[in-house]
N, C-alpha and C positions, 0 to 999 in steps of 0.2 A: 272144343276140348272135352276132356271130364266132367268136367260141368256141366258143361249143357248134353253132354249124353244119359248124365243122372238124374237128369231133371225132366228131358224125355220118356226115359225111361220108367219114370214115375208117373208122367202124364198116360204113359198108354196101358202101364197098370189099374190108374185110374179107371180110364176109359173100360178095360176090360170085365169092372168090378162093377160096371153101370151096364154091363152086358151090350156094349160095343163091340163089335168083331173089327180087329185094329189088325192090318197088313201092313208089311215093308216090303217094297220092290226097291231092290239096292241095284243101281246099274255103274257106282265107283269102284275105286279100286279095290284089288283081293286083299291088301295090305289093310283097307279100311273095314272088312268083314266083321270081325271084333266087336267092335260098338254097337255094328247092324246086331248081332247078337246079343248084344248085354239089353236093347234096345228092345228090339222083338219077339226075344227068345225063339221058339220055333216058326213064328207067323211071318217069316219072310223070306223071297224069292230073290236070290241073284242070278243077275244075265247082263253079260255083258256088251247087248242088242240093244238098244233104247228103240229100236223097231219095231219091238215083241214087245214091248211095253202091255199093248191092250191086248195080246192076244192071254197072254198070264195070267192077267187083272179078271179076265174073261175066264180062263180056265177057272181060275181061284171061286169067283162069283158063281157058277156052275158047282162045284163039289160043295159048297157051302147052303144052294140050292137042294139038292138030293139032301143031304145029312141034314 
């Protein structure tokens, strides 16, 4: 619920501020985007493939490589 998305949300700010590079692959539903958001702010990818899982994860790991 709210809770635990704000508590998340605070974890991967956390994380960020330790210079963690923190990703969300969201593959539920469009209804539940929202939170992916409050959560991740721009660092995450939906798809609704849980096939494509590693090929994103990959893509992602690659641009992150270069820059």
């Amino acid at each position: 619920g709210a809770v635990g998305v704000k508590d998340t949300a605070l974890e991967v700010r956390k994380a960020r501020k330790q210079g963690i590079l923190v990703l969300g692959v969201f593959t539920g539903k469009e209804v539940d985007l929202e939170a992916e958001k409050i959560i991740y702010g721009k660092d995450f990818i939906y798809t609704k493939d849980i096939a494509r899982f590693s090929d994103i994860v990959a893509m992602y790991l690659k641009k992150i490589i270069r820059n």
